[in-house]
N, C-alpha and C positions, 0 to 999 in steps of 0.2 A: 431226958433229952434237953439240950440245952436248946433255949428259946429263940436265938439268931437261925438257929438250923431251919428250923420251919419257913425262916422267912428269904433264906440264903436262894437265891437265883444268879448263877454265872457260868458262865461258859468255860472254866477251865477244865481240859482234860488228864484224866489220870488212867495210867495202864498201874493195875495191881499184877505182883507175878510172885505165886508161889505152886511148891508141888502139890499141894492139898487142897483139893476143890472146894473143901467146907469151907475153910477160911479166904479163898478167895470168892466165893459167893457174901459168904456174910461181910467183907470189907467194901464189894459194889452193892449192896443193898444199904447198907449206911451210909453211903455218898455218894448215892444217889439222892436218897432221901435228902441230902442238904444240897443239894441239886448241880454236883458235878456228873460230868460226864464219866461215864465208866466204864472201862474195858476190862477183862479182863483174862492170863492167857497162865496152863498150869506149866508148860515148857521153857524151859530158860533160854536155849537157844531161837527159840520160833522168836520169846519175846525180843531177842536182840534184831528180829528180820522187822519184827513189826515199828520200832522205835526208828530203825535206820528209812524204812520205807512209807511213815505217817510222820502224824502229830501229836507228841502229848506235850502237857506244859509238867508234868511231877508223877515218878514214877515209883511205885510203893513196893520194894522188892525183900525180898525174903532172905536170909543168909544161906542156910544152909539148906540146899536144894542138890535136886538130881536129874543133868548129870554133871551139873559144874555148880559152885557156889553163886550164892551172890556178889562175889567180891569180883569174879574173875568176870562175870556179866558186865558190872560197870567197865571195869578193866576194859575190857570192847568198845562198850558202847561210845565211853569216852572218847576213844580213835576218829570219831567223825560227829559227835554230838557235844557239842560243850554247854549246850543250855539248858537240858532240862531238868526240871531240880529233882535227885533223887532220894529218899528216905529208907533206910534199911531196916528190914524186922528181923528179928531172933524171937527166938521160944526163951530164950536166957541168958541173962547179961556175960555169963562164964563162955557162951561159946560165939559173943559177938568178934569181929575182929579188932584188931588194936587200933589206938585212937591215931597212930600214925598210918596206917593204909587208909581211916575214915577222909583223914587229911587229903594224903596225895590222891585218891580217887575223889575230888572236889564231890564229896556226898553231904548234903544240905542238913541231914538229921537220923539220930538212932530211936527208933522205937521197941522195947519191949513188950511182946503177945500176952494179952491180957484177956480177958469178959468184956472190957470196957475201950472203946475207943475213944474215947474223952481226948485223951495226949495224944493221939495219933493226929487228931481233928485239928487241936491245936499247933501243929508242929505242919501240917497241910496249909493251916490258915496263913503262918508265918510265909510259906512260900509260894502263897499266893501273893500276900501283899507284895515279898520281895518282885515277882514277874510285875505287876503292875509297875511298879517304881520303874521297873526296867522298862515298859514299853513307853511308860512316858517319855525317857530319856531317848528312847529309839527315834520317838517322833517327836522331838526338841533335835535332834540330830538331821535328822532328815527334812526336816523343816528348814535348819540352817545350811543344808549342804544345798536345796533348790535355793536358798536367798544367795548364797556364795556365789550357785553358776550363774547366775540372772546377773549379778554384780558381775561376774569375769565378762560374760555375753558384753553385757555394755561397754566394759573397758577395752574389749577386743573393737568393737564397733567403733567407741570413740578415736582409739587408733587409728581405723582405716583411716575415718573423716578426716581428721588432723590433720597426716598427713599427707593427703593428696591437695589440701587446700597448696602446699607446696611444691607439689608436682604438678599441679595444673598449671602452675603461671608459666612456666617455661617448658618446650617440646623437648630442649636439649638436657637439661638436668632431670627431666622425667624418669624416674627408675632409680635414679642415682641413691636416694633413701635406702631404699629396699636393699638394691647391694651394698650398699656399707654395710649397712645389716647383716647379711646374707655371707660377708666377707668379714667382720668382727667378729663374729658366730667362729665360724670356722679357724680363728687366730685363738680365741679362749678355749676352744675347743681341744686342738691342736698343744695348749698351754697345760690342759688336764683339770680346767676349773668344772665347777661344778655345775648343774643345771639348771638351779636359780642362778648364779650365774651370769651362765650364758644367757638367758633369758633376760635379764636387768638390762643386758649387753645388747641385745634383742631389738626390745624399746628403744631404748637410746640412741640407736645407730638407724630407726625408723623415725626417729624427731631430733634429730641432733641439726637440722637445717631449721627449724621448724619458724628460727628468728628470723626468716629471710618472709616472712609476710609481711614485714613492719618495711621492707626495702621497697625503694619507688619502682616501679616497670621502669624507666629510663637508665636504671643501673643495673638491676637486677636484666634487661632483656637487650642492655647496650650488646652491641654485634661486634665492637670494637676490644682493644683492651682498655682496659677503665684507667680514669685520670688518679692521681694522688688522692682526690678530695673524695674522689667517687670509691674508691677502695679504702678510705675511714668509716664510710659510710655501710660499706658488707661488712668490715669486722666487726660491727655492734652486733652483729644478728648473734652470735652465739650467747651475749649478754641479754638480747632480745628473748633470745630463744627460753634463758632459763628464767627470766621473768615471766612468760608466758605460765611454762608447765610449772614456776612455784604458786600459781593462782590452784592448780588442780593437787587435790589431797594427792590421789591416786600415782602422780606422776613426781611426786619428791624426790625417790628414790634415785632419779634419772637427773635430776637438778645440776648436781657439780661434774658429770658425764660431759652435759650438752653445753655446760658455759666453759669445760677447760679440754672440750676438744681440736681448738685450737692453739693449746699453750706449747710450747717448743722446749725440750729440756734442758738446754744451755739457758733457757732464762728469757728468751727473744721473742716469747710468742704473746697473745691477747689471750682475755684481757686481764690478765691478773699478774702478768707475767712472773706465772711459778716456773719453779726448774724443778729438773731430774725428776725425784720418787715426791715432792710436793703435789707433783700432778696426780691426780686419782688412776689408778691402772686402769682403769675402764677406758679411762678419757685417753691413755696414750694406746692403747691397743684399737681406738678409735681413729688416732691419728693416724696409722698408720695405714688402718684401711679405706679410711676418706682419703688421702694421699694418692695411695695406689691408682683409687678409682678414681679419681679429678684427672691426673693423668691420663689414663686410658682410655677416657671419655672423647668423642667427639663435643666441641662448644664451638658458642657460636664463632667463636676469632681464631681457632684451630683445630687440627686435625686430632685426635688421642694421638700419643710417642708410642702407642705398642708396649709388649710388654719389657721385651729386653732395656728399654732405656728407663722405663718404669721400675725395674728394680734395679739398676743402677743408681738412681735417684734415690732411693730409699735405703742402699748398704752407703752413699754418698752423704747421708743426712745422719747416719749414725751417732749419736751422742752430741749429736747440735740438734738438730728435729725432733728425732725420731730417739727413743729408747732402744737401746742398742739390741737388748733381747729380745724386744716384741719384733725387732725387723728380723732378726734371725730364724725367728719362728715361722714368718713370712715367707719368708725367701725358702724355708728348708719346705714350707705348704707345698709352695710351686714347682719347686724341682720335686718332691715327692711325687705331686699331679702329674705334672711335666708343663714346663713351660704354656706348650699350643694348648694343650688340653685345659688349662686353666683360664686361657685368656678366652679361648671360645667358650665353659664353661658359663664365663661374669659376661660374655657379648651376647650367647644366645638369653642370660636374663634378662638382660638390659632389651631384647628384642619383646621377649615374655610382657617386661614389665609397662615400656611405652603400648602392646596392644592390649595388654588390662584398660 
């Protein structure tokens, strides 16, 4: 007997299965003695109930058995069990199966029946350290996936905070984030982009104002329409805005969104004045739904235009504003929706969003 056996204490379990009692008694009686746990069952079928319906970590099965082999056991068990390591016995190398079914049935190791379990013990040991290494890695995984949600939880939170610091200053732009958002979304969506994405899109269109904290209350809450000097003064905010969120790691992605969602594709717009596909497609699928909704807003100096003169304004801005396809997309959203049905859609948010 080798000397580790005596002193071997561990919890892994092993179902032994063959048709011969002898030898399935004398293979739990030796591993036990090195202090696994041992079941063991002379039915090949029963064994495939007990596997699908417990726990073993390495199961020690036999080839040729009756009324089905060992090969067609794994064969099953596999179907719903991909983890536990199994090791196959024969009476003789001549009627093991070939090394390509040992393969496709992922079976861990062959043993041939001996006097002596020496090899057997060693080729148990081997798949136990392998399970070890595995749970390590299980809980290095799971370790990092609660630090991941812990880190989303806070980036979702810092989100809200952000951006209500923006919606708080004014009653009439309140909400107006969220739908852009809310109407960006539904324009990438609509375009067949993908879930990150729409997601990036998401963000950005919930902090794409985010530079109008740096604006004074006298402009930013003027009731009037604003002077020349006082509308130099709002177009910084999207340059504001992306100095802000390049301070936050997290918020990078969203950077050249929120500082060129004001650029215009003839070349006319702040602050960079890029044109056409220069601009980031984010940034112009954003103009188009900031657009829309500034429009249809009530502020302080007017009424919203509703939706018919709102898109008018937007097939009107075609390849000078607006990118001609994001408006098309737009405009085919709504009449899809149906005009009423979309505009009360973004009103009753806008209702939602001022009583959050």
């Amino acid at each position: 007997m080798r000397k580790s056996r005596a002193k071997t204490q561990n919890q892994f379990s092993i179902l032994t299965v063959d048709d011969d009692t002898i030898m399935t008694s004398a293979v739990e009686s030796y591993f036990k003695k090195a202090g696994y746990i041992v079941e063991t069952e002379n039915d090949p079928r029963v064994a495939i109930e007990k596997v699908r319906n417990g726990h073993f970590d390495i199961l020690l099965l036999d080839f040729l058995m009756s009324p089905i082999c060992g090969d067609k056991v794994v064969e099953e068990i596999r179907t719903f069990n991909k983890d536990i390591y199994i090791i196959l016995l024969t009476g003789h190398k001549s009627m093991a199966p070939p090394i390509k079914t040992i393969r496709e049935l992922d079976i861990q190791g062959y043993y041939e029946k001996g006097p002596r379990f020496d090899q057997l013990e060693l080729l148990v040991e081997s798949c136990t350290k392998s399970i070890l290494q595995m749970r390590t890695i299980r809980g290095y995984q799971d370790e990092l996936s609660l630090m991941y949600q812990n880190l989303k939880d806070s980036y979702v939170e810092m989100i809200q905070a952000m951006r209500q610091l923006v919606d708080a200053r004014n009653e009439y732009t309140r909400g107006h984030s969220d739908r852009v958002s809310a109407i960006a979304v539904e324009i990438a969506q609509a375009m067949g982009k993908s879930e990150e994405y729409c997601e990036t899109i998401r963000v950005a269109g919930l902090f794409h104002d985010i530079g109008k904290i740096g604006v004074p209350d006298e402009v930013l809450l003027k009731a009037a329409r604003l002077s020349d000097e006082e509308y130099s003064i709002i177009k910084k905010h999207s340059e504001k805005g992306a100095q802000v969120l390049s301070s936050l790691t997290a918020f990078h992605h969203i950077v050249p969104i929120v500082r060129s969602h004001h650029e215009r594709f003839d070349g006319k717009g702040y602050p960079d004045g890029l044109q056409g596909y220069e601009i980031p497609e984010e940034a112009r699928i954003m103009a188009v739904a900031d657009s829309y909704d500034a429009m249809t807003s009530d502020r302080q100096y007017r009424k919203g235009l509703g939706i018919d003169k709102a898109m008018d304004e937007l097939i009107r801005g075609k390849g000078t504003q607006f990118d001609s396809d994001i408006v098309d997309v737009m405009i085919k959203l709504i009449e899809t929706t149906g005009r009423e049905a979309f505009f009360q859609k973004y009103l009753e948010y806008a209702r939602d969003s001022v009583e959050a």
